[in-house]
C-alpha positions as CSV (number, residue, x, y, z in Angstrom):
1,X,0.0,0.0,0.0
2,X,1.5,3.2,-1.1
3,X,0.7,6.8,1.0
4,X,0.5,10.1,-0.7
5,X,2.2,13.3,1.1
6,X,-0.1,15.9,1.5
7,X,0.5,18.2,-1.2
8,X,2.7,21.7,0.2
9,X,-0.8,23.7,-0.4
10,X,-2.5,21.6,2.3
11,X,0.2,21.8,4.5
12,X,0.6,25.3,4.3
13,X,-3.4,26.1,5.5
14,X,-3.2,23.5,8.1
15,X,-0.4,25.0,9.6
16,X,-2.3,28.2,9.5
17,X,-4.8,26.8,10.6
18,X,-2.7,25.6,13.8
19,X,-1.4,28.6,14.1
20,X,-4.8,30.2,14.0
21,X,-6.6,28.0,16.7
22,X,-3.4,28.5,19.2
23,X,-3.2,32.2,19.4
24,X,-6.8,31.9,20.3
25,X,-7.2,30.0,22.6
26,X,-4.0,31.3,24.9
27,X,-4.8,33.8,27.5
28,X,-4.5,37.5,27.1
29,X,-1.9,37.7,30.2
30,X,0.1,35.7,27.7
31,X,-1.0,37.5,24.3
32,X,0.2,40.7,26.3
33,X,3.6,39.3,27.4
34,X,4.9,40.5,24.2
35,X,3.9,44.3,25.0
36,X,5.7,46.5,27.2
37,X,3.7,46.9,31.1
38,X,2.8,50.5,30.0
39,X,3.5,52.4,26.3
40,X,2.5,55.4,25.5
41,X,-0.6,56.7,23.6
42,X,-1.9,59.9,22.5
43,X,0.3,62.9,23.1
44,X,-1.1,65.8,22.7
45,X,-0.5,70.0,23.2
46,X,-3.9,72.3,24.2
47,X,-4.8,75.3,22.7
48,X,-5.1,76.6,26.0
49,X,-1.1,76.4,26.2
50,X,-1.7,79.3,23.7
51,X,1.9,78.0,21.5
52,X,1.8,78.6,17.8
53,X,1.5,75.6,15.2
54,X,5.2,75.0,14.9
55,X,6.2,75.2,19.1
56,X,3.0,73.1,19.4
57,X,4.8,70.2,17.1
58,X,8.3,70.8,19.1
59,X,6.7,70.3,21.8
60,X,4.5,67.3,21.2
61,X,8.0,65.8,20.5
62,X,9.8,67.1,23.7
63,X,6.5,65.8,25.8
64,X,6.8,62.2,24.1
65,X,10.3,62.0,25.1
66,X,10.2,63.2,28.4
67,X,7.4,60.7,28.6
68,X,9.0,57.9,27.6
69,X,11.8,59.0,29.6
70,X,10.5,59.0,32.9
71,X,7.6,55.5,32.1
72,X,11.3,53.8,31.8
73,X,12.8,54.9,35.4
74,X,9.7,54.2,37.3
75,X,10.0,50.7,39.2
76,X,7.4,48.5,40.2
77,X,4.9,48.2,36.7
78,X,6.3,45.1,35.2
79,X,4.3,42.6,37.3
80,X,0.5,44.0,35.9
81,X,-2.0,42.0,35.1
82,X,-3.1,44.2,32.1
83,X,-0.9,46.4,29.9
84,X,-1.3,50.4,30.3
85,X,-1.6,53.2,27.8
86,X,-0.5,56.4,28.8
87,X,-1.3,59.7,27.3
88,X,-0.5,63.2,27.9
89,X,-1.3,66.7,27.1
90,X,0.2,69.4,27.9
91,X,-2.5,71.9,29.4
92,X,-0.6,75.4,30.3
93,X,2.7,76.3,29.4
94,X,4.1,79.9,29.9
95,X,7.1,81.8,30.6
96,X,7.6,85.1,32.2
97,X,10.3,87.3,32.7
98,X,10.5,89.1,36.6
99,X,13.0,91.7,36.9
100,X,16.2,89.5,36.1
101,X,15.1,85.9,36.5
102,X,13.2,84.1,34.1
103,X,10.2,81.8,35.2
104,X,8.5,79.0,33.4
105,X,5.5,76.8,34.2
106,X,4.0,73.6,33.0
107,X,1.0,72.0,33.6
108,X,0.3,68.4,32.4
109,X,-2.4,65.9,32.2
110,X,-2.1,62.0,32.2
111,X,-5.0,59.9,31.3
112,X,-4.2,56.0,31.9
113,X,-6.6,53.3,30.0
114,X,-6.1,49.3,30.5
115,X,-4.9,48.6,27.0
116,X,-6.9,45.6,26.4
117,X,-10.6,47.5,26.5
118,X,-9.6,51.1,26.6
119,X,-11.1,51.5,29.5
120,X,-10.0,54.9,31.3
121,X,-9.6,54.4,35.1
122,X,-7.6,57.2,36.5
123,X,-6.0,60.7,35.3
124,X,-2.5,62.3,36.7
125,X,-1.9,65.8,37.1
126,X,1.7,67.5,37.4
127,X,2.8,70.4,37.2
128,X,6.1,72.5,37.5
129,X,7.9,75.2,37.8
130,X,11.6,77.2,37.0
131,X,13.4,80.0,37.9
132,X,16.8,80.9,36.6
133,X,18.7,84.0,36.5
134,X,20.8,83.4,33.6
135,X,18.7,80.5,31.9
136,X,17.2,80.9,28.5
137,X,13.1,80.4,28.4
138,X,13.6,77.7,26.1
139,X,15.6,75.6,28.7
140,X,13.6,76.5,31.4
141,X,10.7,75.6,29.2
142,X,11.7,72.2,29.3
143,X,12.7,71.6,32.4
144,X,9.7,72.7,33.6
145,X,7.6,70.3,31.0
146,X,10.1,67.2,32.2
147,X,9.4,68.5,36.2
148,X,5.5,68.3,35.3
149,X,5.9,64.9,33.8
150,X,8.2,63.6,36.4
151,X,5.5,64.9,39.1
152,X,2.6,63.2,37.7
153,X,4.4,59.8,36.3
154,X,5.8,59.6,39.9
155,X,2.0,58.6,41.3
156,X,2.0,56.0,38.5
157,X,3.1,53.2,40.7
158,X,0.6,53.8,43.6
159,X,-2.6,54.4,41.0
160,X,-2.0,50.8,39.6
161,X,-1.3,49.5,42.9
162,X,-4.6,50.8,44.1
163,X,-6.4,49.4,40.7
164,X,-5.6,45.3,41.4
């Protein structure tokens, strides 16, 4: 009696097919072992921050970074039961010159969804601020937007803590 290999076609959807059936039926813990504990989302610069089109854009970038920055120094999220998006808008920005120091402020806002549902189930707040004699706004500006995110990314820990 002779047997006939399955032609390469066949093969090919059955292993699909495999393939299919498997990453169905494991568990999203383990579907979301690939993804980081917490990635960030939307990023985002309000009008109210009253920046023109092109600081808006610079800053979208400098608020990402400083995001991302400060998500990979905060210990403690890597044992979570769901995976977190992050994201961030920067609500008030301004500077302001006082006799020979120069002041800037920042005001963020953090929302924080479960990244399997979108569900939202807290918001952050931080805010920040700079005084330098001899700094230039645009440095101050930043350090300020990197205090504000530090502030509210710091809290991060506790609010998933509390959400188990």
């Amino acid at each position: 009696m002779s047997q006939r290999s399955p032609s390469r076609a066949v093969l090919s959807a059955l292993t699909g097919l495999v393939l299919v059936v498997a990453s169905g039926t494991s568990s999203p813990s383990a579907r979301a072992a690939g993804r980081p504990a917490v990635s960030v989302g939307d990023v985002n610069v309000s009008s109210d921050a009253g920046e023109s089109a092109d600081a808006a854009v610079e800053l979208t970038r400098a608020l990402r970074l400083a995001l991302n920055d400060e998500l990979g120094r905060v210990a403690g999220l890597t044992n979570m039961k769901q995976p977190l998006i992050v994201s961030a808008t920067l609500t008030r920005l301004s500077t302001e010159r006082r006799d020979e120091n120069v002041k800037a402020s920042a005001t963020i806002s953090l929302a924080l969804r479960r990244a399997d549902d979108q569900v939202l189930f807290a918001e952050l707040r931080g805010r920040a601020s700079v005084e330098e004699a001899s700094g230039s706004p645009a440095s101050l500006r930043r350090a300020a937007l990197q205090g504000a995110v530090r502030g509210a990314v710091s809290r991060l820990p506790e609010v998933v803590k509390r959400s188990r």
